[in-house]
C-alpha positions, 0 to 999 in steps of 0.5 A, spaced: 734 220 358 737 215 353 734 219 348 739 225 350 745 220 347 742 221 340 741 228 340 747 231 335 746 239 335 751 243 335 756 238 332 758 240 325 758 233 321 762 232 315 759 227 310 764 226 303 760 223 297 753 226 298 750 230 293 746 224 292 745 216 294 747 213 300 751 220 303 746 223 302 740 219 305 746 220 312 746 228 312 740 228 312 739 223 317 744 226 322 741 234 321 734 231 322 738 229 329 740 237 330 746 236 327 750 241 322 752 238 315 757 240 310 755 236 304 762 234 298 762 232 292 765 233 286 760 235 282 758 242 283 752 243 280 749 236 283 752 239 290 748 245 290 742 242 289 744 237 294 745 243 299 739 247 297 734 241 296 736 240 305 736 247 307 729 247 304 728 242 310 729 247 315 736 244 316 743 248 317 747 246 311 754 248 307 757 245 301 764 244 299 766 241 293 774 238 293 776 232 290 777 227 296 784 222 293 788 229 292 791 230 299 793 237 298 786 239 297 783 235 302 788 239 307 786 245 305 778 244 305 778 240 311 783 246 315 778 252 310 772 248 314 774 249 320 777 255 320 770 258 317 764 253 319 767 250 326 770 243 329 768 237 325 765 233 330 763 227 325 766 225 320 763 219 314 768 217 309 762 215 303 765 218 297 765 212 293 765 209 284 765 203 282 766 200 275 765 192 273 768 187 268 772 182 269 778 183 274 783 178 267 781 184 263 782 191 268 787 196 266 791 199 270 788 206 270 781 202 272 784 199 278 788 205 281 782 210 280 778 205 284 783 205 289 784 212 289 777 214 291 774 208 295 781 207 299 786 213 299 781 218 300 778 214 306 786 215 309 787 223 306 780 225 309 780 222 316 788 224 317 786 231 316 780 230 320 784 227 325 789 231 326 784 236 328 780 232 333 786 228 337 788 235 341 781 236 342 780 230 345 773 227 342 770 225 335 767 220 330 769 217 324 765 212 321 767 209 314 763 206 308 764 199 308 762 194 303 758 187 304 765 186 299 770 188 305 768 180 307 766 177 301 768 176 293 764 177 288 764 177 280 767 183 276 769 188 281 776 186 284 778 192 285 772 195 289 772 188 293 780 189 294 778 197 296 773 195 301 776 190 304 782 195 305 778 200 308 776 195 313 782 193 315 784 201 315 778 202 320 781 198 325 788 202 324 784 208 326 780 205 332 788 202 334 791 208 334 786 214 335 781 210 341 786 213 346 785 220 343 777 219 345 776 218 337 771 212 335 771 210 328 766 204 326 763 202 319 757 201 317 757 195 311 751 196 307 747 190 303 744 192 297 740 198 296 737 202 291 743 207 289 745 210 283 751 207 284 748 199 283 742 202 278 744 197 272 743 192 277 736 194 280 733 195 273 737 188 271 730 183 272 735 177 273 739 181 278 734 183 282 731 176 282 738 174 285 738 180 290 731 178 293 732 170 293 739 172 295 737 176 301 733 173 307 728 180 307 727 178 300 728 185 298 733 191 296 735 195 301 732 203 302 737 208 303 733 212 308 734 204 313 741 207 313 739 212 317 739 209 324 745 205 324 749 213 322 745 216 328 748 211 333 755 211 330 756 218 330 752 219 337 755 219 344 750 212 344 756 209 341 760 211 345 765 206 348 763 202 340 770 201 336 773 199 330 767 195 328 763 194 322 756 193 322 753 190 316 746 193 314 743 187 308 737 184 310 741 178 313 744 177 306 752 175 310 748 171 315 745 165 310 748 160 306 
């Protein structure tokens, strides 16, 4: 049954970024799919709450707090997950930051934390994991890509320049790893109600923008990312790599 394609259980599900947002909305869709999750955030008083707020769904839930642009942790986090909880089948780099002004005015520091978390980390993490999946000989990667990885916008360079990166870095993933039965896929997505975008929903202006800007005419809902993260981490997508699917209500197809 074609059903069958999207059933995740027994596969253990890795999502960096989730205590809340985006990441979350994910984890919470692959559970309900069957899977098991391992939750990761930085902040661990907002990932225990993530991971209890789940587990009291009903769903099979772990947490680990690890700082995602430190190689060195990541490898002993990823290596402790396997060791502990079982295989990652699934892995989703989300974990992201975002930080605005003009790009004439961005310091250094500003610009390598921003490539550090929403760049590097999509590298540290998916090598360790890779490394595991490749002699088993299957996997999914799936990264969080941006509307940014195809197009400028004002007052976040550095966010634009990392997305656009992670996109080029998902195709290097497919090229080399697709031979080992790994697919690695990005979901783009439009503007959604996140913490992360906040300023800009509760700007009246913005919103206005958002709305005429985007043929749905409306933001997006995170709980819509579900579908897209089911598909790309189940075997209905199986022979699906290297590509970046957009979820924007339409945004990158008008002018």
């Amino acid at each position: 049954m074609a059903t069958k394609l999207f059933d995740l259980t027994g596969r253990l599900a890795l999502i960096t970024g989730s205590s809340k947002g985006i990441g979350y909305a994910i984890a919470e869709g692959l559970a309900e799919a069957g899977a098991e999750v391992v939750l990761n955030a930085r902040n661990g008083k907002e990932l225990d709450e993530a991971r209890a707020r789940l587990a009291a769904t009903g769903c099979k839930v772990h947490a680990r707090s690890f700082d995602v642009t430190d190689a060195a942790a990541v490898g002993r986090a990823i290596d402790e997950i396997e060791r502990d909880i079982g295989p990652i089948a699934i892995l989703f780099n989300n974990a992201g930051i975002q930080r605005r002004g003009p790009l004439v005015d961005v310091k250094p520091e500003t610009w390598r934390e921003l490539m550090a978390t929403d760049l590097d980390a999509v590298f540290f993490v998916g090598q360790a994991v890779a490394r595991k999946m490749i002699p088993r000989g299957k996997g999914k990667i799936i990264n969080t890509c941006s509307l940014t990885s195809e197009v400028g916008r004002p007052t976040i360079a550095p966010y634009t320049t990392a997305k656009g990166a992670v996109k080029m870095l998902t195709k290097s993933m497919c090229v080399e790893w697709a031979a080992h039965g790994i697919q690695t896929n990005g979901i783009g997505p439009g503007y959604f109600k996140t913490e992360l975008n906040r300023a800009l929903f509760e700007d009246p202006a913005f919103t206005d923008w958002v709305t005429r800007r985007t043929p749905a005419g409306r933001w997006g809902d995170v709980n819509e990312l579900k579908g897209i993260a089911l598909f790309l981490a189940s075997d209905a997508s199986s022979f699906v790599n290297g590509q970046v699917i957009y979820v924007d209500g339409g945004l990158l197809a008008s002018m």
